[in-house]
VMD Tcl script that draws the C-alpha trace (Angstrom):
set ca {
  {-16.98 1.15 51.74}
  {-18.29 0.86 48.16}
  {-20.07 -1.93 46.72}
  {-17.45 -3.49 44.55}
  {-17.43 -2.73 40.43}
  {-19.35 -5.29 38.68}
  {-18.85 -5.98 35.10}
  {-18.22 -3.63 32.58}
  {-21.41 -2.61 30.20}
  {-21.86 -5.14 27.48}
  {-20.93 -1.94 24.88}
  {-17.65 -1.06 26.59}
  {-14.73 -1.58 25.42}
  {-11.25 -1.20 26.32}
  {-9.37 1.82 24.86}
  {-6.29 -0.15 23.18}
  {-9.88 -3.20 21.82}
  {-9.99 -3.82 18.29}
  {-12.92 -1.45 16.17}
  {-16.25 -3.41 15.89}
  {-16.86 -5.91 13.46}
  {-19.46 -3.26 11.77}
  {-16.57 -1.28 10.88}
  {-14.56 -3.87 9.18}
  {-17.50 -4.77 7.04}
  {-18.07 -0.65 6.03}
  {-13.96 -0.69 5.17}
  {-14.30 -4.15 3.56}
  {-17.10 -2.51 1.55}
  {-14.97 0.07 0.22}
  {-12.30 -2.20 -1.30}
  {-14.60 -4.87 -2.58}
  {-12.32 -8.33 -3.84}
  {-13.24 -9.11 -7.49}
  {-13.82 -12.87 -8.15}
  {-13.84 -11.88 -12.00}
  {-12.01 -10.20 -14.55}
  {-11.74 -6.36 -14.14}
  {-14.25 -4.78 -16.47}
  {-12.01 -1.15 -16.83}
  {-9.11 -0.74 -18.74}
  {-7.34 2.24 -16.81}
  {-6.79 2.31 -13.15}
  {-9.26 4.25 -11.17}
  {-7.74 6.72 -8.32}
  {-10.02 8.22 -5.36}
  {-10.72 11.86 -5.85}
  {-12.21 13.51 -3.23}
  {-12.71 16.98 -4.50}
  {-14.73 19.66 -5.59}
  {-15.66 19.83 -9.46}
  {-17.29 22.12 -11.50}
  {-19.53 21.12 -14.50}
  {-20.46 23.47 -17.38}
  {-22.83 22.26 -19.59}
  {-22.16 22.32 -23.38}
  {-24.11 22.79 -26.68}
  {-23.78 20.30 -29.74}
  {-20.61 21.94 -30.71}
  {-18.91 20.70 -27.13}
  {-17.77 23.85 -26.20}
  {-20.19 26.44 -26.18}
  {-21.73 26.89 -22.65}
  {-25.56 26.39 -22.49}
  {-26.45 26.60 -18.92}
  {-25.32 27.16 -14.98}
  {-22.80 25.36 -13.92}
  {-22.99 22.61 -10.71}
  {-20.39 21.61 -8.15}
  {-20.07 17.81 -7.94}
  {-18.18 16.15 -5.59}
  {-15.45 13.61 -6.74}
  {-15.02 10.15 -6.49}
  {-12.95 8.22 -8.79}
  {-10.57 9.65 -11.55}
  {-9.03 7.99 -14.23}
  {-7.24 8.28 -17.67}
  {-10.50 7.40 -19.27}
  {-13.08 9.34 -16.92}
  {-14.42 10.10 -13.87}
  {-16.91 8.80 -11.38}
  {-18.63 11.76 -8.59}
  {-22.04 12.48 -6.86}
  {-24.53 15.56 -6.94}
  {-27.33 16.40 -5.09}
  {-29.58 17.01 -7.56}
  {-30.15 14.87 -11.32}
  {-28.14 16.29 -14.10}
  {-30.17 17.68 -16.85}
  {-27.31 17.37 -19.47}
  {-25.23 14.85 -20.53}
  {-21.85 16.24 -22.28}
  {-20.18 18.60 -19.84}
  {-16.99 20.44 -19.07}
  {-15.36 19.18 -16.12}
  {-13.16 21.83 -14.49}
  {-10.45 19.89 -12.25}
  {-8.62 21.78 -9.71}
  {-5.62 20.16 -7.61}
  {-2.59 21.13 -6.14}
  {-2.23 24.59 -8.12}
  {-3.06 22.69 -11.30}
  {-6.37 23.62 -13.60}
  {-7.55 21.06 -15.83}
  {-10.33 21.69 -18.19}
  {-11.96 18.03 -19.83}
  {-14.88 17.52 -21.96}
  {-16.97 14.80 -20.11}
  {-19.65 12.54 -21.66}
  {-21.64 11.58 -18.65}
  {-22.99 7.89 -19.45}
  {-24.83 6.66 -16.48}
  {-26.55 8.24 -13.24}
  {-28.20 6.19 -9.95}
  {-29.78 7.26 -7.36}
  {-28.53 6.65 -3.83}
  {-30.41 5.76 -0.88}
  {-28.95 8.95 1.03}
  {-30.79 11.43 -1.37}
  {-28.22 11.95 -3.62}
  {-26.88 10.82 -6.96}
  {-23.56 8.98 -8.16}
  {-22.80 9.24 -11.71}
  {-19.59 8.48 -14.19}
  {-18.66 9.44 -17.54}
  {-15.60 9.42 -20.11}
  {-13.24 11.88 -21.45}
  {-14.23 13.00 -25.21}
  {-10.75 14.12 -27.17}
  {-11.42 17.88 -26.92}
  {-10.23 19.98 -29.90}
  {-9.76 23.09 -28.15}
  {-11.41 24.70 -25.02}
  {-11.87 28.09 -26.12}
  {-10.76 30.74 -22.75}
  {-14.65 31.75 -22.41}
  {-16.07 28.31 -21.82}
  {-13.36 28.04 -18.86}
  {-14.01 31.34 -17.55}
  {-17.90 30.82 -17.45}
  {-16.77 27.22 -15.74}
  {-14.85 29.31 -12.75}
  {-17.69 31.46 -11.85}
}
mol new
graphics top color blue
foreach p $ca { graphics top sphere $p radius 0.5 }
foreach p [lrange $ca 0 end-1] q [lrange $ca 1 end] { graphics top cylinder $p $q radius 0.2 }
display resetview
């Protein structure tokens, strides 16, 4: 016969076993409690997609460079918050938002940038009231 089964690995763990304390500290992380006031006015919602910046001249709607694919992470009323790859050489931009069938074009201000330990970048800006998007400032934003 066998020799009989000793005790399990000090890293197993039973399939039906609680997740590691390391995870709840990443998910606790992502949800952070407050102790003070809430600094932002408007609610912030995750967005977790694909958007495309044009940059814009002084008049805030004439294109004046390529545009970059950001990726999202918090919308709200008042702005959005995302991360690039790369830094952003212009500030005011037009942020092409694309969900569920729905095209949104937005005039962005982007006010602050930091660089993340990963090799990437997380920035956030506001909404500027936009006067009109003229129909070649979008199209150059799809391509």
């Amino acid at each position: 016969m066998g020799k009989p089964a000793g005790p399990p690995p000090a890293n197993h763990r039973p399939p039906d076993a609680a997740p590691a304390d390391g995870l709840s500290t990443v998910l606790a992380a992502l949800c952070p409690q407050r102790n003070g006031p809430e600094r932002r006015s408007a609610q912030r919602h995750p967005y977790p997609y694909l958007v495309r910046l044009t940059p814009v001249g002084d008049d805030c709607v004439t294109a004046v460079g390529e545009s970059v694919v950001v990726v999202g992470k918090h919308l709200s009323e008042q702005g959005l918050g995302f991360y690039h790859p790369a830094p952003l050489p212009h500030r005011r931009m037009i942020a092409l938002l694309e969900t569920a069938g729905t095209r949104l074009a937005l005039l962005i201000d982007v006010t602050w940038c930091r660089f993340l330990k990963q090799g990437w970048y997380e920035s956030g800006g506001k909404f500027l009231p936009l006067i009109q998007v003229p129909p070649c400032a979008v199209d150059k934003a799809n391509n």
